[in-house]
C-alpha positions as YAML, in Angstrom:
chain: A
units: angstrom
residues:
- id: 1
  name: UNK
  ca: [36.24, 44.55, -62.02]
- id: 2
  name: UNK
  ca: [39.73, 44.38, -60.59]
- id: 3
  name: UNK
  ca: [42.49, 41.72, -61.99]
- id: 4
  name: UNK
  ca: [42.41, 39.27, -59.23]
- id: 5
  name: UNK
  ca: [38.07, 39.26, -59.06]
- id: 6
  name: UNK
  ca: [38.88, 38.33, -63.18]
- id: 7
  name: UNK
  ca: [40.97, 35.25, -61.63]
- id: 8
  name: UNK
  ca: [38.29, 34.15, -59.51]
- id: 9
  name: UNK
  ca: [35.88, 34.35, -62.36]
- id: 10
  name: UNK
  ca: [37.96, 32.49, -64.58]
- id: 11
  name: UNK
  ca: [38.12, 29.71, -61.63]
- id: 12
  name: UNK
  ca: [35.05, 29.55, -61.13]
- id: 13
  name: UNK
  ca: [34.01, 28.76, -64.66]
- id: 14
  name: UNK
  ca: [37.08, 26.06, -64.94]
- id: 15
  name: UNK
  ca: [35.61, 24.36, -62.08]
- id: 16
  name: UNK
  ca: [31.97, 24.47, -63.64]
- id: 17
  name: UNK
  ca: [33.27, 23.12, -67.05]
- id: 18
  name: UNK
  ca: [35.15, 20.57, -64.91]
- id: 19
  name: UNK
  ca: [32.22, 19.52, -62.83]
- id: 20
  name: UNK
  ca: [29.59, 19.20, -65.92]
- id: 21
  name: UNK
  ca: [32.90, 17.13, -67.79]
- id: 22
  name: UNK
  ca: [32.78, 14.69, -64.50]
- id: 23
  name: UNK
  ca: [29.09, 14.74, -64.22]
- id: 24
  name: UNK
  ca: [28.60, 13.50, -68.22]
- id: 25
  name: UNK
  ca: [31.26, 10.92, -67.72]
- id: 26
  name: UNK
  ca: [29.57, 9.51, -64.62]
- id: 27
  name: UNK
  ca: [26.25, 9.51, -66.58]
- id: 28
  name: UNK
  ca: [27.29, 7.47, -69.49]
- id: 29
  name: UNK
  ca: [28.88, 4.25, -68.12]
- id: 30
  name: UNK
  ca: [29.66, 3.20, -71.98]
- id: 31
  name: UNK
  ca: [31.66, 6.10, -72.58]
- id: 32
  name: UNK
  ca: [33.99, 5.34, -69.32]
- id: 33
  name: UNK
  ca: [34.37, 2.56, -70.40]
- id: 34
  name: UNK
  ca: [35.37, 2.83, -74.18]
- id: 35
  name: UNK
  ca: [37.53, 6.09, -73.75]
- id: 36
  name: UNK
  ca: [38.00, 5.92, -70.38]
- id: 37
  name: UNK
  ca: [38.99, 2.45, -69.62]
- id: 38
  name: UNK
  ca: [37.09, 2.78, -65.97]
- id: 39
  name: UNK
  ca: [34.68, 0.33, -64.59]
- id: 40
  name: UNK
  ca: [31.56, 1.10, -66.10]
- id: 41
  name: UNK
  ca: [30.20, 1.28, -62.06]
- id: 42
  name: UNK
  ca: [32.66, 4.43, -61.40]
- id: 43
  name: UNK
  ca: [30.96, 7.16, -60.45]
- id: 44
  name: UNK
  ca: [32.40, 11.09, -60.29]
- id: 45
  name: UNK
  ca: [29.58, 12.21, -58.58]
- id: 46
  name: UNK
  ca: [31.73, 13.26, -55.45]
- id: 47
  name: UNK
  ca: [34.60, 15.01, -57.27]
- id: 48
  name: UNK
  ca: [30.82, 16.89, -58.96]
- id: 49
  name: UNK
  ca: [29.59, 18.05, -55.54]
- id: 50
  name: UNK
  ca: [33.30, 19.41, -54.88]
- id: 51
  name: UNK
  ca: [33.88, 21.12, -58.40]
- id: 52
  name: UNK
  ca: [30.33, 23.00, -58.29]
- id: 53
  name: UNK
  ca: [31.44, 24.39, -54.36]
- id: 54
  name: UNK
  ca: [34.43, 25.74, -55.58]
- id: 55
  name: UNK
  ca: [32.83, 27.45, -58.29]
- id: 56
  name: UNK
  ca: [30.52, 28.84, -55.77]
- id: 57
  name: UNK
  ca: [32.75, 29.44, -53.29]
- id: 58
  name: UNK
  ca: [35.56, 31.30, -56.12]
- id: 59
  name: UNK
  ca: [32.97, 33.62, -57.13]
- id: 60
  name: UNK
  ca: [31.74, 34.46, -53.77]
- id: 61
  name: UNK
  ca: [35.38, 35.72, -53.63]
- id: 62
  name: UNK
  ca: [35.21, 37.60, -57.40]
- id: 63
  name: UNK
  ca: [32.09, 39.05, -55.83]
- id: 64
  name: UNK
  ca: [33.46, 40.50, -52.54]
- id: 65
  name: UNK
  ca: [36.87, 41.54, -53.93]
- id: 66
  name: UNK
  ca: [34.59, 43.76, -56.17]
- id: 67
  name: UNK
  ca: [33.02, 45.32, -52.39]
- id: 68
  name: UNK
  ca: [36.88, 45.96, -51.72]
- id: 69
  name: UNK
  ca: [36.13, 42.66, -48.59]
- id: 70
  name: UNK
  ca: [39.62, 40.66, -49.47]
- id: 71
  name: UNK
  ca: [39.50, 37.06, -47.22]
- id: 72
  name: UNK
  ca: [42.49, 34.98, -46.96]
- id: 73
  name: UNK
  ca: [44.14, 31.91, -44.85]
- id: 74
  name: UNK
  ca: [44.16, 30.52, -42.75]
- id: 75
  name: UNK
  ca: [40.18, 29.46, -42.43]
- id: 76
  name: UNK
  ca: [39.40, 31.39, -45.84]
- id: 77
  name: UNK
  ca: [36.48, 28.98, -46.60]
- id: 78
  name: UNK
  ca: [34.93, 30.24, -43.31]
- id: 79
  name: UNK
  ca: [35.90, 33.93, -43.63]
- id: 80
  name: UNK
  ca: [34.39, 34.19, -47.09]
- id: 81
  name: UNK
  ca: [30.79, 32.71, -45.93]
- id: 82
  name: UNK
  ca: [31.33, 35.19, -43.12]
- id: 83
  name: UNK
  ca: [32.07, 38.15, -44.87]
- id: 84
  name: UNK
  ca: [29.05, 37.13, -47.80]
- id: 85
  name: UNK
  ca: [26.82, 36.93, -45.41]
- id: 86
  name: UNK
  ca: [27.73, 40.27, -43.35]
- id: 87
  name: UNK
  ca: [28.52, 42.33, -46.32]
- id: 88
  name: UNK
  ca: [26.47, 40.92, -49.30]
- id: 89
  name: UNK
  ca: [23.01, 38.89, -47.65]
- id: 90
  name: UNK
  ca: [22.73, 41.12, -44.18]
- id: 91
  name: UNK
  ca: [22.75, 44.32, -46.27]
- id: 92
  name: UNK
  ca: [20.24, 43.36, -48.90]
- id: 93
  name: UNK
  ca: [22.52, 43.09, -51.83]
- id: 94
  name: UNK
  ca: [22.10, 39.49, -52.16]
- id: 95
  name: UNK
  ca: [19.02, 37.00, -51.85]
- id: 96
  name: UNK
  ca: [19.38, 35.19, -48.37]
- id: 97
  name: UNK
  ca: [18.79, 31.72, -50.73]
- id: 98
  name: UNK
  ca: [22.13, 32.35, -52.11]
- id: 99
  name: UNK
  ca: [23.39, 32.32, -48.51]
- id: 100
  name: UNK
  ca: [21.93, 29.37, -47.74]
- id: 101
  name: UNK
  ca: [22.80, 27.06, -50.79]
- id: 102
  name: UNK
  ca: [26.49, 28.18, -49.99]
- id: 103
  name: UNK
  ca: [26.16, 26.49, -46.46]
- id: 104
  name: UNK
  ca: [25.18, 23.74, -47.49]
- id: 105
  name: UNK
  ca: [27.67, 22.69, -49.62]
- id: 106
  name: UNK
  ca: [30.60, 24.54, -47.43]
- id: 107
  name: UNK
  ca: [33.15, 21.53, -46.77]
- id: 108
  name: UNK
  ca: [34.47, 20.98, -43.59]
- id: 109
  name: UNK
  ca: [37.90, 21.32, -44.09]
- id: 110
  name: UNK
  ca: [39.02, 25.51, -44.38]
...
């Protein structure tokens, strides 16, 4: 595994920890309130959905930089989903479900 598919990784796992941190806080309305000083109606649920896609979408990129597939700007949301697909589902090496839960949650912005 190269030094910049490492990176990824490491991103990827940040923005996991990140999104399970958000997801506890916006589970326990006591503890937002007490250490948080939020309303105890606030709700991180959105920043969640957004932490867990980058960690998808960072080691889609760990994966194909291991393949030698390198995507960049501009539109590197959409060239990574492409290149996935063509280089990791359409040859076999990944499950097709994998595939799919990644365009689901692809945002709409690149």
């Amino acid at each position: 595994m190269n030094n910049l598919s490492k990176i990824y990784l490491s991103r990827a796992e940040n923005e996991l920890v990140a999104g399970k941190i958000l997801n506890e806080v916006s589970a326990n309305p006591q503890l937002q309130k007490e250490q948080f000083k939020t309303e105890e109606s606030f709700t991180f649920y959105s920043s969640v959905i957004s932490h867990c896609y980058y960690c998808i979408f960072y080691t889609a990129k760990a994966i194909l930089l291991n393949e030698g597939i390198k995507t960049d700007m501009p539109s590197v949301h959409k060239k990574t989903l492409k290149a996935f697909k063509k280089f990791l589902v359409q040859t076999g090496k990944l499950d097709q479900d994998l595939c799919d839960i990644l365009c689901r949650l692809k945002p709409t912005a690149s």
